[in-house]
C-alpha positions as CSV (number, residue, x, y, z in Angstrom):
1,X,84.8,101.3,87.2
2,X,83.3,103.4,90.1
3,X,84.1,101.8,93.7
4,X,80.7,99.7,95.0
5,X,80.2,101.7,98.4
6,X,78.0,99.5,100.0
7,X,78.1,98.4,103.6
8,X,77.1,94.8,104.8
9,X,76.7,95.0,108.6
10,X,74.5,92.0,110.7
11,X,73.5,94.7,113.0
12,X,69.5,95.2,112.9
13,X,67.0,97.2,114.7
14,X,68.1,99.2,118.2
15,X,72.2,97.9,117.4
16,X,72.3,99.3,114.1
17,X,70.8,102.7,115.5
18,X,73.0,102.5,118.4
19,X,76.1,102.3,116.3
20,X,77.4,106.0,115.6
21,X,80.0,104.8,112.8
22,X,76.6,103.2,111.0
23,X,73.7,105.0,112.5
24,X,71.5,107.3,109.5
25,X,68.9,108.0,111.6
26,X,65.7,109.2,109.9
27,X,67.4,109.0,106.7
28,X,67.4,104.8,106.1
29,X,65.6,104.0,103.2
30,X,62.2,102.3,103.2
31,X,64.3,99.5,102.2
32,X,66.8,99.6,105.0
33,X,64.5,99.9,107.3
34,X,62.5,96.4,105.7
35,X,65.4,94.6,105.7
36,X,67.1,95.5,109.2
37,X,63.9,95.5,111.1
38,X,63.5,99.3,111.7
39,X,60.0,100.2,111.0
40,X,58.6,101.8,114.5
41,X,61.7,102.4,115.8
42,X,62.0,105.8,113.6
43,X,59.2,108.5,112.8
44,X,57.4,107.2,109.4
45,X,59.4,110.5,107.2
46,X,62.2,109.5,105.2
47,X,64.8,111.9,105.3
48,X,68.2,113.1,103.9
49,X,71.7,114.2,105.3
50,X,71.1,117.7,104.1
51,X,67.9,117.9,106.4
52,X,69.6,116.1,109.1
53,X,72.3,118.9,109.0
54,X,70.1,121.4,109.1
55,X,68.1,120.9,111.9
56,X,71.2,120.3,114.0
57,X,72.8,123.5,112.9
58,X,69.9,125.2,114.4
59,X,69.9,123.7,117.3
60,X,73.3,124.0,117.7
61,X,73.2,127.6,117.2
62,X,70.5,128.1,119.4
63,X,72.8,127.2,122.4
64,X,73.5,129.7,124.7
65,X,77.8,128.9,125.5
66,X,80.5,127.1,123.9
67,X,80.7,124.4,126.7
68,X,77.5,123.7,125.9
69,X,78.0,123.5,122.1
70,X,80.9,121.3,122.9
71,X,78.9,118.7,124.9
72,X,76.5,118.9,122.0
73,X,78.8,118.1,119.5
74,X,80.1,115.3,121.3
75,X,76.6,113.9,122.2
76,X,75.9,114.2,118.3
77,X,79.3,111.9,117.5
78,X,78.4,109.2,119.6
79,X,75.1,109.2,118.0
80,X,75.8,109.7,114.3
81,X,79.6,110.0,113.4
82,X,78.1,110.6,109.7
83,X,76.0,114.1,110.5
84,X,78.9,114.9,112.9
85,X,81.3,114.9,110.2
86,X,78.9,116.9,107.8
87,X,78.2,119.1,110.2
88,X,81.9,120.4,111.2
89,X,83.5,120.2,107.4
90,X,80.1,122.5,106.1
91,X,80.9,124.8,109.0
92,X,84.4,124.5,109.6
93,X,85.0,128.1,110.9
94,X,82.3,127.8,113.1
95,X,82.6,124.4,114.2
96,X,87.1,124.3,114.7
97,X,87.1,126.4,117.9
98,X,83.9,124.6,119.4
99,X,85.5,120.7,119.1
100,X,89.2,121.4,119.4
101,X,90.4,124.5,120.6
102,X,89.9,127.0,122.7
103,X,86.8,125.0,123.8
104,X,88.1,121.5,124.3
105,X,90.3,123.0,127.1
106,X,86.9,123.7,128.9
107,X,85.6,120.1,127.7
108,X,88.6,118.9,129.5
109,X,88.2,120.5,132.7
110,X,84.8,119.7,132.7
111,X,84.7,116.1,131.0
112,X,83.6,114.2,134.1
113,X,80.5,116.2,134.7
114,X,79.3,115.2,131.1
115,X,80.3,112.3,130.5
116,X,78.0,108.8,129.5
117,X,79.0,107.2,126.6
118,X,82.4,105.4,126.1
119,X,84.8,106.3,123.6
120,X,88.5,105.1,122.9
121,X,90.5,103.3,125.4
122,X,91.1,104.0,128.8
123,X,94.1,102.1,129.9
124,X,94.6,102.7,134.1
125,X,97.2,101.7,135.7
126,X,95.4,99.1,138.1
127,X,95.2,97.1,134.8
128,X,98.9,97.4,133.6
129,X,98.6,93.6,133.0
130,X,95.4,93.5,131.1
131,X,96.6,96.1,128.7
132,X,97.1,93.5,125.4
133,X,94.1,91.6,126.8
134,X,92.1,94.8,126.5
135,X,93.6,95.6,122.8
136,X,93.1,92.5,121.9
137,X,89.1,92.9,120.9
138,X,87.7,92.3,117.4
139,X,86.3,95.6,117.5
140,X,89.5,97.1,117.4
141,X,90.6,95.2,114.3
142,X,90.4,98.2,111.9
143,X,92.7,100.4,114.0
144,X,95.3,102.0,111.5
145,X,95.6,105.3,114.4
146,X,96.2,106.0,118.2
147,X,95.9,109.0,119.5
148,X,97.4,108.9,123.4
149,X,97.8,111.4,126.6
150,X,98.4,110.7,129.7
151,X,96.5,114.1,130.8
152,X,99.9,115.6,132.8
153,X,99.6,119.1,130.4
154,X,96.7,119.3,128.8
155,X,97.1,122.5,126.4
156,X,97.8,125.4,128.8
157,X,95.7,124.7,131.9
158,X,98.0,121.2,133.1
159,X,97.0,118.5,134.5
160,X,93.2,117.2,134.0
161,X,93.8,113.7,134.8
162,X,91.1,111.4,132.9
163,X,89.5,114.4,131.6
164,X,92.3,114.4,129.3
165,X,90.9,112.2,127.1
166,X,88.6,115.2,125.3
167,X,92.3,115.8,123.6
168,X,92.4,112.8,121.8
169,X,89.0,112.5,120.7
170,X,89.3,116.0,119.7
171,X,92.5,115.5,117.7
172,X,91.2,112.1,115.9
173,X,87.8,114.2,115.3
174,X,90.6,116.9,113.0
175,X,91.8,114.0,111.9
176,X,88.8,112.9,109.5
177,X,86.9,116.8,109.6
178,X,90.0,118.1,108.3
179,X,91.8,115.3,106.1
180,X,89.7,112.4,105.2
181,X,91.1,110.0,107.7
182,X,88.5,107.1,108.4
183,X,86.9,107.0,111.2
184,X,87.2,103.3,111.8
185,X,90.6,103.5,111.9
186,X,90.9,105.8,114.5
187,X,91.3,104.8,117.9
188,X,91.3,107.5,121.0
189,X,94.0,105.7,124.0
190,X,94.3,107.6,127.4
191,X,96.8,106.2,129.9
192,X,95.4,106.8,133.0
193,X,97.9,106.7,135.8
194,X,96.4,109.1,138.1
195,X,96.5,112.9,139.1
196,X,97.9,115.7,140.9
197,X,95.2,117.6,140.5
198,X,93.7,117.6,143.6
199,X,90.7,119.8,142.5
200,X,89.7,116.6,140.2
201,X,90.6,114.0,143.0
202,X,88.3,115.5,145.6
203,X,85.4,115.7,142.5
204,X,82.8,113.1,143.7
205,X,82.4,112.7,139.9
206,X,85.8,112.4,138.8
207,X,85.7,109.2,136.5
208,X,89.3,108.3,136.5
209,X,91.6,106.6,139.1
210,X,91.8,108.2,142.3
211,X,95.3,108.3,142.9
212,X,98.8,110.6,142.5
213,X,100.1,110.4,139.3
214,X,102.8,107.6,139.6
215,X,106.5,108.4,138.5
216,X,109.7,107.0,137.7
217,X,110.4,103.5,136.5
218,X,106.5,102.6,137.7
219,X,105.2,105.2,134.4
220,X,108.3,104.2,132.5
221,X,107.4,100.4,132.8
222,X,103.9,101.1,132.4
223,X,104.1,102.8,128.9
224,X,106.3,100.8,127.9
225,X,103.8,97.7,128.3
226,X,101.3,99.9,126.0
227,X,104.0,100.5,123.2
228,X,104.6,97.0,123.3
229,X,101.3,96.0,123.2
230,X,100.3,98.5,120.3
231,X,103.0,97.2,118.6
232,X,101.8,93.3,118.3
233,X,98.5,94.4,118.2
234,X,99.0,96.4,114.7
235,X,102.4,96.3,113.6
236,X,102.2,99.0,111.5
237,X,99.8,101.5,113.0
238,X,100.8,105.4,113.2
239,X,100.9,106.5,117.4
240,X,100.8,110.3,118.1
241,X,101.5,111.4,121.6
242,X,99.6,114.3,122.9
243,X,100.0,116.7,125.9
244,X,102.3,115.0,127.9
245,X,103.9,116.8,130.4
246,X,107.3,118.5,129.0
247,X,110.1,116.1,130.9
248,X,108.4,113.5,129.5
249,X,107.4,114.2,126.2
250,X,110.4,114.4,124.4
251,X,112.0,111.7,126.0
252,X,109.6,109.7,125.3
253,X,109.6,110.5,121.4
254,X,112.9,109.6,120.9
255,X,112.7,106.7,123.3
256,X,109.8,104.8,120.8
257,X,110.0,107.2,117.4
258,X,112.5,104.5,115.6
259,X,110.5,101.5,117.4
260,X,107.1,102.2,116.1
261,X,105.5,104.7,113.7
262,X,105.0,108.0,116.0
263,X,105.3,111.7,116.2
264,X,104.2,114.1,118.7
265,X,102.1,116.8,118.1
266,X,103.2,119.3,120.4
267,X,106.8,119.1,119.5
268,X,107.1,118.6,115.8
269,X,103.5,120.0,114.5
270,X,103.7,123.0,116.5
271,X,107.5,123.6,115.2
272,X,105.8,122.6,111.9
273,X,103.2,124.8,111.7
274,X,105.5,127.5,113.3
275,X,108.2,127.2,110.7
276,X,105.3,127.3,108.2
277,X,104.0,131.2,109.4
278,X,107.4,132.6,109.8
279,X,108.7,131.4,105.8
280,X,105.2,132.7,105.0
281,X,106.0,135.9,106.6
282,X,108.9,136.6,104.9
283,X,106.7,138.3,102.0
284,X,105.1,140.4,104.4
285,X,108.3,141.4,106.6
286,X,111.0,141.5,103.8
287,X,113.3,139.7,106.4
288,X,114.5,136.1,104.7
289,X,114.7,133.6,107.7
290,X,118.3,133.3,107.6
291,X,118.8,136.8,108.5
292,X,115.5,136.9,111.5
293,X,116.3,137.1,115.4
294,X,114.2,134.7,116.9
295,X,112.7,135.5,120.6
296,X,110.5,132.3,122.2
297,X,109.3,132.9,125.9
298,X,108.4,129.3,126.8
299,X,111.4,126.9,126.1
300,X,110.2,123.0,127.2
301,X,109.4,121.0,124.3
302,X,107.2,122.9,122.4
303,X,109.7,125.6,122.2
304,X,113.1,123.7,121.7
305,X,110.5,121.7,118.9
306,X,110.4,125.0,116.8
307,X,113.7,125.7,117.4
308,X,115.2,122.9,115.9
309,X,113.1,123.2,112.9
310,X,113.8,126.4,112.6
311,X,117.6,126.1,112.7
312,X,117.0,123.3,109.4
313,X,115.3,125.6,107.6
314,X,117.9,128.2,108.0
315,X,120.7,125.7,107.1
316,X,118.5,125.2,104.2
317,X,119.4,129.0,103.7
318,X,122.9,129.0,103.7
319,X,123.5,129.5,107.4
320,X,125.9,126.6,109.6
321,X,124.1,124.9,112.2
322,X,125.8,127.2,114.7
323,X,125.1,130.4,113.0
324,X,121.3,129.5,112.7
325,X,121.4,128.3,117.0
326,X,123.5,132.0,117.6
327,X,119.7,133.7,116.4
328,X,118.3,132.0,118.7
329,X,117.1,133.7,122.1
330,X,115.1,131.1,124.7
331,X,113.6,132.6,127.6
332,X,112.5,130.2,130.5
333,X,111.1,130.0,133.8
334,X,114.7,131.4,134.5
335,X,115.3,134.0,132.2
336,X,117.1,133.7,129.4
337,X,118.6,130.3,129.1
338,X,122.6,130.6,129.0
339,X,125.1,128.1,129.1
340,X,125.6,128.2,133.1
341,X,121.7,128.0,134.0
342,X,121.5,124.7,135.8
343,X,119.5,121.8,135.3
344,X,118.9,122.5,131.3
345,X,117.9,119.2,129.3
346,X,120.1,118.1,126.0
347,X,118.0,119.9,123.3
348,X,117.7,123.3,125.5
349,X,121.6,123.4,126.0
350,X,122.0,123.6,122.5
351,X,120.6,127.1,121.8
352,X,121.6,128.2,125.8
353,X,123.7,131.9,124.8
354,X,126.8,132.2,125.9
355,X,128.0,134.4,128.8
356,X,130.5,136.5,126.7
357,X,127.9,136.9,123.8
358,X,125.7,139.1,126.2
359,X,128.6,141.2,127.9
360,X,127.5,144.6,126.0
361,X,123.8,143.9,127.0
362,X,122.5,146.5,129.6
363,X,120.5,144.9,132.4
364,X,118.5,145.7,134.7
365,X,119.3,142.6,137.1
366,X,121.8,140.6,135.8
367,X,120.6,137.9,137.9
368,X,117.7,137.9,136.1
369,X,117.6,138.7,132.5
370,X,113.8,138.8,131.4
371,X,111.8,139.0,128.1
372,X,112.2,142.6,128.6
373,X,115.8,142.5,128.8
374,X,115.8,140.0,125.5
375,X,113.8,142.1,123.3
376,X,115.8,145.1,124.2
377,X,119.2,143.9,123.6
378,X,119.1,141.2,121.4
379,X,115.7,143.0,119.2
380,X,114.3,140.2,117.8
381,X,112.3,140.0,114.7
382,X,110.3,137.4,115.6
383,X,108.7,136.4,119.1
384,X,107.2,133.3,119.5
385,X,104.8,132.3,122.9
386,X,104.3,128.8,124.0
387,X,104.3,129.5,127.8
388,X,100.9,129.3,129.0
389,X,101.1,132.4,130.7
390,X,98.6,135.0,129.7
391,X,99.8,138.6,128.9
392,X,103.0,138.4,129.3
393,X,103.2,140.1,126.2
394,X,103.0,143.5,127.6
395,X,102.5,147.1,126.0
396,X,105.9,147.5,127.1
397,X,107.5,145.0,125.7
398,X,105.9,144.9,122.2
399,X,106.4,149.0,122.1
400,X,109.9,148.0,122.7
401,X,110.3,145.4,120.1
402,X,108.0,147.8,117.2
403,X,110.9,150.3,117.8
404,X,113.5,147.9,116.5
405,X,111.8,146.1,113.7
406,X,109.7,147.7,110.9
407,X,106.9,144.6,110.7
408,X,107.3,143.1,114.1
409,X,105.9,139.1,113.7
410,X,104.3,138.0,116.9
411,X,103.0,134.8,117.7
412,X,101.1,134.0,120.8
413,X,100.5,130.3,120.1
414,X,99.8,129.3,124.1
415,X,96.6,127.5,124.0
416,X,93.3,128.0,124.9
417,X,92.8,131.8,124.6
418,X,92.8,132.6,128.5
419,X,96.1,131.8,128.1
420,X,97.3,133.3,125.0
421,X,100.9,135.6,125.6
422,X,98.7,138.4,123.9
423,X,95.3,139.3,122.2
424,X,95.8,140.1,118.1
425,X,93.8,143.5,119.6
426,X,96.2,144.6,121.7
427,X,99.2,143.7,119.3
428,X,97.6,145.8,116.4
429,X,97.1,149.2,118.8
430,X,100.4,148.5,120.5
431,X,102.5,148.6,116.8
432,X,100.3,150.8,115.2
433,X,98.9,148.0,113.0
434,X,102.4,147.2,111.7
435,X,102.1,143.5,113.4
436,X,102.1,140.5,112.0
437,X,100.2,138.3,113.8
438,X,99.5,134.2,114.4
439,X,97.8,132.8,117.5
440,X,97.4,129.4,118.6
441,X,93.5,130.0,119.1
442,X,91.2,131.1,116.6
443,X,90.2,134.5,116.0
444,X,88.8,135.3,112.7
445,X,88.7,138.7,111.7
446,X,88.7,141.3,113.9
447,X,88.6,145.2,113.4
448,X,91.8,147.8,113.5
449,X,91.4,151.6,112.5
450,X,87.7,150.4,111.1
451,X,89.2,147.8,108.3
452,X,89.0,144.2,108.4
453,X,92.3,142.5,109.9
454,X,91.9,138.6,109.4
455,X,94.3,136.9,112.1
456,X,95.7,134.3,111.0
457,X,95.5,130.7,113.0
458,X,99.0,128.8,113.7
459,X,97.7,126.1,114.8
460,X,98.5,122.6,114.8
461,X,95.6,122.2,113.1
462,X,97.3,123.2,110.2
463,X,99.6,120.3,109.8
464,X,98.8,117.1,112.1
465,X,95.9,116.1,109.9
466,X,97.5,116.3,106.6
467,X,101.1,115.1,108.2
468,X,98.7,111.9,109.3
469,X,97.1,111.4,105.9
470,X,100.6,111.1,104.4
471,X,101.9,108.8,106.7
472,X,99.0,106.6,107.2
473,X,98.4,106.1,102.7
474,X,102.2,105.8,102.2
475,X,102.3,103.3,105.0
476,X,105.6,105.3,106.3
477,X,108.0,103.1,109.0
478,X,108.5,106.3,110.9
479,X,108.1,109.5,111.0
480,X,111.4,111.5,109.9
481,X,112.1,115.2,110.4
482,X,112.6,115.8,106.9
483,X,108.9,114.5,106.8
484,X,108.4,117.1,109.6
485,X,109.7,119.6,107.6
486,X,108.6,118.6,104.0
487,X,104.5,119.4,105.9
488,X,106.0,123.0,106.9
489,X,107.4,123.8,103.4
490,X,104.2,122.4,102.3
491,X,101.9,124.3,104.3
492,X,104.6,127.9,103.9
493,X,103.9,127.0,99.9
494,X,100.3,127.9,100.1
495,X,101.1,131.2,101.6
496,X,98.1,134.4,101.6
497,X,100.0,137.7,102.1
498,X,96.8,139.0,103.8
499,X,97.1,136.8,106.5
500,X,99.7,134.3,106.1
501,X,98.0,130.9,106.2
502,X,95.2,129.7,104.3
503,X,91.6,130.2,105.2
504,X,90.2,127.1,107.3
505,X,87.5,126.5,104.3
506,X,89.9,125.3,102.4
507,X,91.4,122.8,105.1
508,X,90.9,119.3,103.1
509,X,92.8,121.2,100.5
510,X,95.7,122.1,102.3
511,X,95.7,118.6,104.0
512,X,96.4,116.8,100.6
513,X,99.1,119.1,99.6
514,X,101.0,118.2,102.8
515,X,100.0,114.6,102.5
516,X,101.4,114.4,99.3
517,X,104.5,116.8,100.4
518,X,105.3,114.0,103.2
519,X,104.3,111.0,101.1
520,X,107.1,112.1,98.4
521,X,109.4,112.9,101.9
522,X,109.1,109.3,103.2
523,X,109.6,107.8,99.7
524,X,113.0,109.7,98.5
525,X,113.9,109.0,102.4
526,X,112.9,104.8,101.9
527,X,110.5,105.2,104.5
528,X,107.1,104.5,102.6
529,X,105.8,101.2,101.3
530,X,103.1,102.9,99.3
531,X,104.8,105.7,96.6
532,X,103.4,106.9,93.1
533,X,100.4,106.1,91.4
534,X,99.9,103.6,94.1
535,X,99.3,106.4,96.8
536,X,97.7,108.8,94.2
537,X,95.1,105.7,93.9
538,X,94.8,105.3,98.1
539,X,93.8,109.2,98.1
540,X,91.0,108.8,95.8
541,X,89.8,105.3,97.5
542,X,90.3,105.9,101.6
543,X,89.5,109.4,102.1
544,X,86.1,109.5,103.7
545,X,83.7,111.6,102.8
546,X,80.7,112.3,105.4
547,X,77.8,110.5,103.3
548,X,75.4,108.0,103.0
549,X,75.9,104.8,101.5
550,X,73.6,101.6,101.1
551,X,73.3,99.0,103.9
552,X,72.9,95.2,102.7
553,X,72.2,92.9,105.4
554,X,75.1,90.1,106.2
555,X,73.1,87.0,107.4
C-alpha cells in the first residue's frame, strides 16, 4: 500500500509561509491556499517545484562571487527548505563547494555581517544553567541529530568564534542533500564560550559573546552540562562534534563516545574517507596498502585519525600492529615526531619513530628533521596534508618524492583551498602527470598536456552523510571503529580508476551503500536495534526526498 504523504499542520496564512520546513510558496494549491487562508498573500499563478527551481538557478547564477552565492543559499533555506534541497541535489557539483566547502570557510568568517534569521541552537556560556531549559522546547521534539562546534578550528582558518555555526548548518545541510536525512530531525548546536579572535571581538557586529574563550575545568564542566542535557532530552539521538580545536577534540570523543551516540567528523570521517582514496588507489599505483610508506605533514587529530585507520586496514592485510605503525612517518609543528619530542599526546606517541630507526638518514639539521628530510629518506608512497598551511608542498619536495615512487599519491586535504598543501595543477607539472591526486576542496576537472584530468574530491563529504544514515535507521548505541571502517571499505568498493572516488552526481548512491555497509557493521557488532528487512523498510520510508506533498488543515 503506498505511504499517505500528507501533512496536517495548524499553521495558516503569514505562519505557514514563514515556516521554511513547510513553506511552498507560489506552488500551494488553490486548495491550500482556501483552506489555510492564503489567497492575497501570494501572486494569483499556481506554480510547481520545477518552476520554483528554475528561477532560483538563474538567479543564483547570476551572482557575481561565491560569498554572495553562499548568503543566497542560506537566505533560500530559511525561506523554503523544500526548493533548497531541490536546488543543491539537481546541481550537486555546482551547488557542494558553494554551501560547504571551500565557501562555508568564507561564510564563517563573515557570518555576523549576514546574519538575520535564527537557526539551530546557540548555547553561551552566560546561560550554562539554562541549557536543558532551552532544549527542553516542543519544537525540538523531532530532533534525532546534533551537529555541535565550539568554533576554536574552524576548517583551516581557526578560531571564528560564533561564526562557527555556518559549520554545522553546513554539515546538517550534507546531511539531507547528500543522504536523505530529514530535515526535522536535524538540529544545528553551537557552544558558544567565547573567542580569541580578537579581529571578531573588536567587530561592532560580532553576534556572539564578547569574551576570551574560557578553558579548563570552566569548558570541561560546561560541555559536560550539554552532553548531559542532550542525553535526557533524546536518549537516543546521534551527536557529531565538529571543528573543535585539536587538544580538545579527541579527548573529548573518547570522553562521551561510549556515553552517548557520537563520532567526530574530523577525526574518524576524514581517516574514513582517507583510507577510502588510498585502498582505491591501489589499482592505479600497483602498491597494496600493506606494502605503502605513508608521509602526513599535519599530525593533531585529523592526522593521528587516518593513521589509526590506516594501521586496521593494514592489519587487515597481514601486517602486526607494529609493522603497519613502523610505515608510518608524522611530521609536526616539530619535525618529524620521534620518540623523544616532548609534550606528544597518547595517540601521536604511538606512530613517534624511533631514534635508532633514522640513524642512516642524512640530514640537513638534525635538530630539525623536515618534510624535506622525510620524503628523502624515508620516500614515502603516499603523502597526506591536513596542516592548514598552504604550499608547503613545494616543487622540491614533490620532485623529490616522483623520483622515488613510479605513481606518487598526494593528498592535500587541508580545507578551504587557500589553504590546501598544494594545487592538483602544480602536482600534475611537478610529476609529469604521473600523480595521483585527492584534495580536500573541490576541483572538478582541470586540464594537463591539453586532456581532461578529473581530480578527485577526498572529502568528508564522502562519508559523514552516509555514516549518519546508517546510524540514525539502525538506531546504533554508538558509533564503533569497525563502523568507521566498514564506511571506508564501503566507499574504496565503489572505486573509478579514472579518478578514484565516485562522481558527486551519484552522492545519494554512494550514501546508501555506506549506510547499509555500517548498518550490517553495528548489527554483527550488537550495536543496532534496527537490522534486516526492518532497516531495508526505514530506507524506503525516512529518506526525504525534496518534494511537495498535500497540506490538510489540523483544527
Amino acid at each position: 500500500m503506498a505511504q499517505d504523504k500528507t501533512i496536517y499542520t495548524s499553521l495558516t496564512g503569514f505562519g505557514l509561509l514563514s515556516s521554511p520546513l513547510l513553506n511552498k510558496g507560489t506552488a500551494f494549491t488553490e486548495r491550500e491556499r482556501d483552506e489555510f487562508f492564503l489567497h492575497g498573500l501570494l501572486p494569483p499563478q499556481i506554480g510547481t517545484l520545477d518552476g520554483q527551481v528554475e528561477r532560483r538557478i538563474k538567479a543564483f547564477r547570476a551572482l557575481g562571487s561565491n560569498l554572495e552565492k553562499y548568503v543566497f543559499m542560506r537566505d533560500l533555506q530559511d525561506h523554503s527548505e523544500t526548493i533548497f534541497y531541490a536546488l543543491v541535489s539537481r546541481y550537486i557539483e555546482e551547488m557542494l563547494p558553494v554551501v560547504y566547502t571551500p565557501t562555508v570557510g568564507e561564510g564563517c568568517q563573515r557570518f555576523s555581517e549576514h546574519y538575520h534569521t535564527p537557526r539551530g541552537v546557540y548555547l553561551s556560556y552566560p546561560n550554562k544553567d539554562r541549557i536543558a531549559q532551552i532544549l527542553s522546547h516542543p519544537r525540538y521534539d523531532h530532533i534525532r541529530c546534533i551537529v555541535v562546534s565550539d568554533g576554536e578550528r574552524i576548517l583551516g582558518l581557526g578560531d571564528q568564534g560564533a561564526g562557527g555555526m555556518g559549520i554545522p548548518i553546513g554539515k546538517l545541510a550534507l546531511y539531507t542533500a547528500l543522504a536523505g536525512i530529514q530535515p526535522m530531525w536535524c538540529l544545528p548546536v553551537f557552544l558558544d564560550v567565547g573567542t580569541d579572535n580578537q579581529e571578531r571581538l573588536d567587530n561592532p557586529l560580532y553576534i556572539g559573546w564578547r569574551n576570551g574563550r574560557i578553558r579548563g575545568p570552566e569548558y570541561d564542566e560546561f560541555v559536560d552540562e550539554f552532553v548531559k542535557a542532550v542525553r535526557r532530552r533524546w536518549p537516543h539521538v546521534l551527536l557529531q562534534w565538529e571543528d573543535f580545536a585539536g587538544n580538545n577534540a579527541g579527548r573529548l570523543l573518547e570522553r562521551y563516545r561510549s556515553k552517548v551516540c557520537s563520532f567526530n567528523d574530523d577525526i574518524q570521517g576524514t581517516a574514513a574517507v582517507s583510507t577510502a582514496t588510498i585502498l582505491a588507489s591501489a589499482s592505479i599505483t600497483g602498491i597494496p596498502l600493506r606494502d605503502q610508506r605513508i608521509a602526513i605533514f599535519g599530525f593533531g587529530s585529523a592526522g593521528t585519525g587516518i593513521a589509526q585507520l590506516l594501521v586496521k586496514a593494514m592489519q587487515d592485510q597481514g601486517l602486526s600492529e607494529a609493522e603497519a605503525r613502523a610505515r608510518f612517518f608524522p611530521i609536526d609543528i616539530g619535525g618529524l615526531v620521534l620518540e623523544d619530542t616532548p609534550n606528544l599526546r597518547e595517540d601521536q606517541k604511538a606512530f613517534a619513530q624511533s631514534r635508532a630507526g633514522i640513524a642512516h638518514w642524512r640530514l640537513t639539521d638534525p635538530s630539525f628533521i623536515g618534510l624535506e628530510d622525510v620524503v628523502h629518506n624515508a620516500k614515502p608512497t603516499v603523502l597526506i596534508g591536513v596542516s592548514g598551511q598552504p604550499g608547503v608542498f613545494n616543487e622540491t619536495i614533490v620532485r623529490e618524492m616522483a623520483t622515488h615512487v613510479a605513481r606518487p599519491a598526494i593528498f592535500p586535504l587541508s580545507n578551504p583551498t587557500s589553504r590546501a598543501e598544494a594545487t592538483p595543477h602544480d602536482l600534475l607539472h611537478w610529476t609529469d602527470g604521473r600523480a595521483v591526486i585527492g584534495t580536500g576542496s573541490p576541483w572538478g576537472t582541470i586540464e594537463f598536456n591539453g586532456a581532461p584530468y578529473r581530480v578527485a574530491q577526498t572529502n568528508n563529504s564522502y562519508i559523514f552523510p552516509g555514516l549518519a544514515l546508517g546510524i540514525l535507521l539502525s538506531r546504533a548505541k554508538q558509533v564503533s571503529d569497525g563502523m568507521i571502517m566498514a564506511s571506508a571499505k564501503a566507499l574504496a568498493s565503489l572505486t573509478q580508476p579514472d579518478a578514484l572516488l565516485p562522481e558527486m552526481s551519484s552522492i545519494r548512491e554512494v550514501s546508501l551503500t555506506i549506510a547499509r555497509a555500517v548498518a550490517m557493521q553495528a548489527e554483527q557488532e550488537g550495536l543496532a536495534r534496527v537490522s534486516g528487512q526492518a532497516f531495508e523498510d526505514a530506507l524506503v520510508k525516512d529518506v526525504w526526498e525534496p518534494e511537495y506533498v498535500p497540506y490538510r488543515r489540523r483544527k
